[in-house]
C-alpha positions as CSV (number, residue, x, y, z in Angstrom):
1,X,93.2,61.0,97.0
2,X,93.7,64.6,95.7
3,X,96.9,66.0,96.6
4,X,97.2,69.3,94.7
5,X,97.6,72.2,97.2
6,X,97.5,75.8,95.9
7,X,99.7,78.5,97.1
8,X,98.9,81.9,96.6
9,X,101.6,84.3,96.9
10,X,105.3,82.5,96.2
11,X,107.4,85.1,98.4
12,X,110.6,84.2,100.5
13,X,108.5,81.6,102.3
14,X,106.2,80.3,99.8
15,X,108.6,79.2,97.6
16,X,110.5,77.1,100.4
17,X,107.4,75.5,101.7
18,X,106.0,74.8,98.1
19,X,109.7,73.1,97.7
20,X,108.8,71.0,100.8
21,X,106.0,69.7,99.4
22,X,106.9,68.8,95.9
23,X,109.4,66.8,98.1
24,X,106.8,65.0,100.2
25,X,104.9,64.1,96.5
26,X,102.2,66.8,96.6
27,X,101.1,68.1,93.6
28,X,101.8,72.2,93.8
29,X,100.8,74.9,92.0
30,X,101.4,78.6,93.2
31,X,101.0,82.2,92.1
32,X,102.8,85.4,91.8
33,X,102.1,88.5,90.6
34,X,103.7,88.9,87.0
35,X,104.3,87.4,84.0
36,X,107.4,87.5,83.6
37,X,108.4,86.2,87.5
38,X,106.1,83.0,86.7
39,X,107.8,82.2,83.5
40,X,110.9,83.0,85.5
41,X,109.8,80.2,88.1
42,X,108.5,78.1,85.6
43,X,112.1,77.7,84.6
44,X,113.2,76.2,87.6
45,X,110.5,73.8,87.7
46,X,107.6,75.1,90.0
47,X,103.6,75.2,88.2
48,X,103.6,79.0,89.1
49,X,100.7,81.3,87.3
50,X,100.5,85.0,87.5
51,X,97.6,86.5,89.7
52,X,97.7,89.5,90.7
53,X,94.9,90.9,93.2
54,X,94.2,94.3,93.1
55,X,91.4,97.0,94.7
56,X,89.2,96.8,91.5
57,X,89.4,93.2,91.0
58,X,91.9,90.3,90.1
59,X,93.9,89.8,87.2
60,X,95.3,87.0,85.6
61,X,94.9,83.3,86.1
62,X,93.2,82.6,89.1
63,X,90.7,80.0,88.6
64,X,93.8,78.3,86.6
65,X,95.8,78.3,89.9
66,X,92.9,77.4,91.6
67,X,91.4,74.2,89.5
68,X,91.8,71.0,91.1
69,X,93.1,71.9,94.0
70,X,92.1,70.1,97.3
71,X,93.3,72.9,100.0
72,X,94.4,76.8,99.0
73,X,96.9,78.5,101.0
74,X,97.0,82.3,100.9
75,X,100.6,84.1,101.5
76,X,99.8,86.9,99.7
77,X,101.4,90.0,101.9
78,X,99.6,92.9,102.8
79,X,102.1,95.8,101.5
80,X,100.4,98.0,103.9
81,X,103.6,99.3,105.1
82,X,104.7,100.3,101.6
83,X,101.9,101.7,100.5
84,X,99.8,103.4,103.3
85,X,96.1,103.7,102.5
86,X,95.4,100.7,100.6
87,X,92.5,98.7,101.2
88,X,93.6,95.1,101.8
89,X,90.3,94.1,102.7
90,X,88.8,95.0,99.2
91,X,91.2,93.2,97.7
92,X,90.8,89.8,99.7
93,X,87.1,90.1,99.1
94,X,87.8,90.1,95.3
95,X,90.0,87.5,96.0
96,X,87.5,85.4,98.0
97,X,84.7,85.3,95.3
98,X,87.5,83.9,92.8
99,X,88.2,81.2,95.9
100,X,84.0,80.6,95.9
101,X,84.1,80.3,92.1
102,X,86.9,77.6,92.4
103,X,84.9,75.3,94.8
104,X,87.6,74.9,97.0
105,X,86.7,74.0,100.6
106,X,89.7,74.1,102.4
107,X,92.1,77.5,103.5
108,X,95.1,78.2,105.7
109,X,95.3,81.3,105.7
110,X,98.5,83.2,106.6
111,X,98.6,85.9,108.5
112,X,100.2,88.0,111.3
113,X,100.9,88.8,115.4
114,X,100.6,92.3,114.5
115,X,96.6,91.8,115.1
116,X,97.3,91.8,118.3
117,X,98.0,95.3,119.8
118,X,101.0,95.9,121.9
119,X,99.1,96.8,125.3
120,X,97.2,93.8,125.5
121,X,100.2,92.1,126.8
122,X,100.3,88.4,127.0
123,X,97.9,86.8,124.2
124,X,97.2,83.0,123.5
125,X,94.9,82.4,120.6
126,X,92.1,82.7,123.3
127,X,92.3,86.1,123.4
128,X,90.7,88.7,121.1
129,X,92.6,90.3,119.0
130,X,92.0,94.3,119.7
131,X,94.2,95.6,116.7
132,X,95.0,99.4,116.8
133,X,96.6,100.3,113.8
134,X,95.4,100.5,110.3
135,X,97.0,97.6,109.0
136,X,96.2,95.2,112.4
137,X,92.7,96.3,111.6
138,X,92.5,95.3,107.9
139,X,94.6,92.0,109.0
140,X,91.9,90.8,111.2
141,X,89.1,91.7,109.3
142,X,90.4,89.4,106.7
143,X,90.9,87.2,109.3
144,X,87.0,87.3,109.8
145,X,86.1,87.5,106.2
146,X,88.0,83.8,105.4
147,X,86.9,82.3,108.8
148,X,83.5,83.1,108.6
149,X,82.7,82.6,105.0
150,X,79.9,79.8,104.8
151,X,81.7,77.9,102.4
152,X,85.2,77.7,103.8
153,X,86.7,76.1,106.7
154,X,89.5,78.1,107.1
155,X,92.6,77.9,109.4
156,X,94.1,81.0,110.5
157,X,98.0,81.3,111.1
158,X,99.4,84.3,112.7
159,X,103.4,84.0,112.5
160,X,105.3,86.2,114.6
161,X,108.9,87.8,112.8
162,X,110.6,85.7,110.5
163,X,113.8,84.6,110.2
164,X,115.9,81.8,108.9
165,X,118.7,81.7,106.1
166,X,120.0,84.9,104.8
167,X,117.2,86.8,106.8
168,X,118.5,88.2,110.1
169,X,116.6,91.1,111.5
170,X,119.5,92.2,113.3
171,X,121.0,93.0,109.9
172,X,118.9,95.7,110.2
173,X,119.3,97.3,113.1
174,X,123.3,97.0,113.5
175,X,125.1,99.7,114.8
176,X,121.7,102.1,115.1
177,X,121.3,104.2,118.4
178,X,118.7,105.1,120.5
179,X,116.0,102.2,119.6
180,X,113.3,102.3,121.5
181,X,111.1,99.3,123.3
182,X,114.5,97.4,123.8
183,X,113.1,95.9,126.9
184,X,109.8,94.6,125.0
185,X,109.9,90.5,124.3
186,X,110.4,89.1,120.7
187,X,108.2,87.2,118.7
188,X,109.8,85.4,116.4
189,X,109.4,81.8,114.2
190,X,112.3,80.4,111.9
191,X,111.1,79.6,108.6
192,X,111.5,75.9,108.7
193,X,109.5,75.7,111.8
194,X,106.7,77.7,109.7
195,X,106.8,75.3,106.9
196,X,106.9,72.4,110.0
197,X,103.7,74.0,111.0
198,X,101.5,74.7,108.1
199,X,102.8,70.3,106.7
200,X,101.1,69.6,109.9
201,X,98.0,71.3,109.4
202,X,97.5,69.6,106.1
203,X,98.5,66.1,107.3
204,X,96.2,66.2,110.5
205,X,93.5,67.9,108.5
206,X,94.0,70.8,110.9
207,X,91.5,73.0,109.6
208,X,88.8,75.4,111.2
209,X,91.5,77.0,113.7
210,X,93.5,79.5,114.8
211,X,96.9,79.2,115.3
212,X,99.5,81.9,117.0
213,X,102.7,80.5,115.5
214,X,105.5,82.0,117.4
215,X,108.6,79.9,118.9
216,X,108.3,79.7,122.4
217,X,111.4,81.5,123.8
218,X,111.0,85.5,124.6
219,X,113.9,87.3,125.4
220,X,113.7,91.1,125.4
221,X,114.8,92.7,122.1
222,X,118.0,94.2,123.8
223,X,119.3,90.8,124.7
224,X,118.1,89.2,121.7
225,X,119.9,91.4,119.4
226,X,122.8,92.5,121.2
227,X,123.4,88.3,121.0
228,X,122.7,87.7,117.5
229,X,125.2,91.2,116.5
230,X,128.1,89.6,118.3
231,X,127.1,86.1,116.9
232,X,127.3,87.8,113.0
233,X,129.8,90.1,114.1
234,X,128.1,93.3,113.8
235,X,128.1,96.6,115.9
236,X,125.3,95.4,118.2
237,X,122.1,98.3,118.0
238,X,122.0,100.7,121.5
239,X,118.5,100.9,122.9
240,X,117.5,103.7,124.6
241,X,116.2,103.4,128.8
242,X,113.5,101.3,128.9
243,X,110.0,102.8,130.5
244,X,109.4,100.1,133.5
245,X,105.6,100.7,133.3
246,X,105.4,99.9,129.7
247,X,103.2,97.1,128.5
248,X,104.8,94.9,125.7
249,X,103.2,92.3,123.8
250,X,103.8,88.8,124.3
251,X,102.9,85.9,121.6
252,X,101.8,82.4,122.7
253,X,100.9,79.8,121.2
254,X,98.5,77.2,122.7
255,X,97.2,75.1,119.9
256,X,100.4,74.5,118.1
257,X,101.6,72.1,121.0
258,X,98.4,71.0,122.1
259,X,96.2,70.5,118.7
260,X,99.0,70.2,116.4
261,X,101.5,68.2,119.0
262,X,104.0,70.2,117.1
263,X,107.6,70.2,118.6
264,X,109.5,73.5,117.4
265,X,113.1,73.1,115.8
266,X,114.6,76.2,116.7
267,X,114.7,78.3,119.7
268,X,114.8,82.1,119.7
C-alpha cells in the first residue's frame, strides 16, 4: 500500500504533524517556500522541496513534491493579513492544475473558522458559511474550488485559533487596555489535537468532508484570557463593556465526534 503523504506548506504546524507521521512509518515529503529553508530542513532529516505559489504561477518543484504521493495536504497560509490585496484564489488555482497534473486523488485541505462571519452566531458545519470580509471570502472560495474539482475528493478542515507549545495568544494581548468583544466566545484547537484530527482523517479514509475543528469548550475571551495571564503570569488584558445585544460567533464541530469518533485531548 502507498503510504507517501504530501504536505504542502511546512509552517509551525506542518512540521509537527509531518514529525507525527514519519513516526507512525509514513513516507513524508513536504514543501516550503525557499531554497535555502528546504536545504535547511533537509538537514534535520525531513524530504522538504521548495515550492513557492505565487499570483502568476508556481515556482519550483512541485510535481517533485507531488510524485508518488497517495493523499496531498495543503497548509499553505493565506498571508492575507500581511499583505492586503492579494489574490489567494489565483494562486490556489495555479496551484490546483499542478495538483491535476500530479494525479493525485486525495486532499485535506486546511483551512479556517474565519469563513464563517461573526453575526451568524452559532455554526456547525451544517451551516453556510456567509463570509464578510475579504479574506473569509477568498478562504471559502478555495474552499469551493478544491471541493468541487471533478477530480479530487477533498476534505475540508476549518481550525479555529491555535495554540500549543510556545504559542499562547495571550502573549499577545498582556497588559493591553480597552480590547473590545471581550464577552465574545473563543474558538480555539491545541496543536496536538489538530494533528490528532487530520491522522484520523487519513486512517479512516475520511475524505469528501467538512470538518469545523474547534475544541469544544467556549468561554468568553475575558475569562479565557484573564485565566491564562494569571496562569503565565502576565498583566492580564482589560476589555472594554461588553454590548449585551451583540452577536458573537460560535464554532462547533459536529462531524469530528460523530464521523471521525474523535475524542479531544485538551480543553480550552
Amino acid at each position: 500500500m502507498n503510504n507517501a503523504i504530501a504536505i504542502a506548506g511546512m509552517g509551525w504546524l506542518g512540521q509537527a504533524f509531518a514529525h507525527h507521521l514519519m513516526v507512525l512509518g509514513y513516507r513524508v515529503k513536504g514543501s516550503v517556500t525557499t531554497a535555502e529553508k528546504a536545504a535547511e530542513m533537509q538537514s534535520r532529516g525531513f524530504d522538504v522541496y521548495p515550492v513557492e505559489i505565487t499570483e502568476s504561477g508556481v515556482r519550483g518543484e512541485a510535481q517533485a513534491l507531488l510524485e508518488g504521493c497517495r493523499v496531498l495536504f495543503i497548509m499553505i497560509p493565506p498571508g492575507l493579513r500581511r499583505n492586503a490585496g492579494a489574490d489567494h484564489v489565483l494562486k490556489m488555482r495555479h496551484f490546483l492544475q499542478e495538483v491535476e497534473r500530479s494525479g493525485i486523488e486525495k486532499v485535506v485541505l486546511v483551512s479556517s473558522t474565519s469563513v464563517y462571519d461573526d453575526r451568524q452566531g452559532i455554526v456547525t458545519e451544517k451551516v453556510l458559511p456567509r463570509p464578510a470580509t475579504d479574506s473569509g471570502r477568498q478562504l471559502f472560495q478555495v474552499e469551493q474550488l478544491f471541493f468541487n474539482a471533478p477530480f479530487l475528493s477533498t476534505t475540508i478542515v476549518r481550525f479555529g485559533g491555535l495554540y500549543g507549545g510556545s504559542r499562547q495568544p495571550v502573549r499577545y494581548l498582556a497588559g493591553r487596555t480597552e480590547l473590545n468583544d471581550g464577552a465574545a466566545p473563543v474558538n480555539l484547537i491545541h496543536r496536538e489535537d489538530c494533528i490528532g484530527i487530520l491522522s484520523e482523517i487519513i486512517k479512516q479514509e475520511a475524505f469528501g468532508h467538512v470538518f469545523n475543528a474547534v475544541a469544544p469548550q467556549h468561554p468568553t475571551k475575558k475569562e479565557y484570557y484573564t485565566q491564562k495571564a494569571k496562569e503565565l503570569q502576565l498583566e492580564p488584558p482589560h476589555f472594554s463593556e461588553a454590548n449585551p445585544a451583540e452577536v458573537y460567533k460560535q464554532v462547533d464541530s459536529v462531524n469530528v465526534p460523530h464521523r471521525l469518533r474523535y475524542v479531544f485531548k485538551h480543553n480550552v
